[in-house]
C-alpha angles and dihedrals in degrees: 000000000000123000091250095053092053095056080039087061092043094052094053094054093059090248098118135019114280085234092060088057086108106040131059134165093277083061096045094056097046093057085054129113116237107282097212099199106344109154107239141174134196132216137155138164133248140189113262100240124128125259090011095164118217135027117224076210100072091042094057088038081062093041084047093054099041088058092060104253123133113249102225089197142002113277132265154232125199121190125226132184093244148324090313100033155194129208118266110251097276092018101110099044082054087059103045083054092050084048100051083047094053082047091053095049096047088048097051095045087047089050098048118114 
């Protein structure tokens, strides 16, 4: 299934704006400027099914750190039940881990001397 389908499918389903329909993440990031140094972290989220191959996450870490900017942490994947969610029970406290630690990393690399 193609990227735009996808976001097709998505905006059907009432789960983006009809308007984002072309352009993702992938998109975004292509249209930036370099980000020489910009502290940066990836997530997505993905259905909790067994053996789903990929993470967006990993792809847009790569994009993040071809661009120049400095990946804080590793990047993440957070489960949900289906298409419109929601979190997988644990999830969110996962996540809310996986922020304060982004927190943490950006703040000791802004305080070095």
């Amino acid at each position: 299934m193609s990227r735009q389908s996808t976001r097709q499918d998505a905006a059907r389903q009432g789960q983006v704006r009809p308007e984002a329909v072309d352009v993702g993440v992938r998109e975004w990031l292509e249209r930036l400027p370099k980000l020489a140094g910009t502290a940066a972290a990836a997530f997505d989220t993905k259905i909790d099914k067994p053996f789903l191959p990929g993470s967006a996450a990993r792809k847009v870490h790569r994009q993040l750190r071809g661009l120049g900017s400095r990946l804080v942490v590793p990047a993440e994947s957070f489960r949900v039940t289906g298409t419109p969610g929601p979190l997988v029970a644990g999830e969110e406290q996962r996540a809310q881990r996986w922020a304060e630690t982004v927190a943490k990393a950006v703040s000791a690399v802004r305080h070095k001397v």
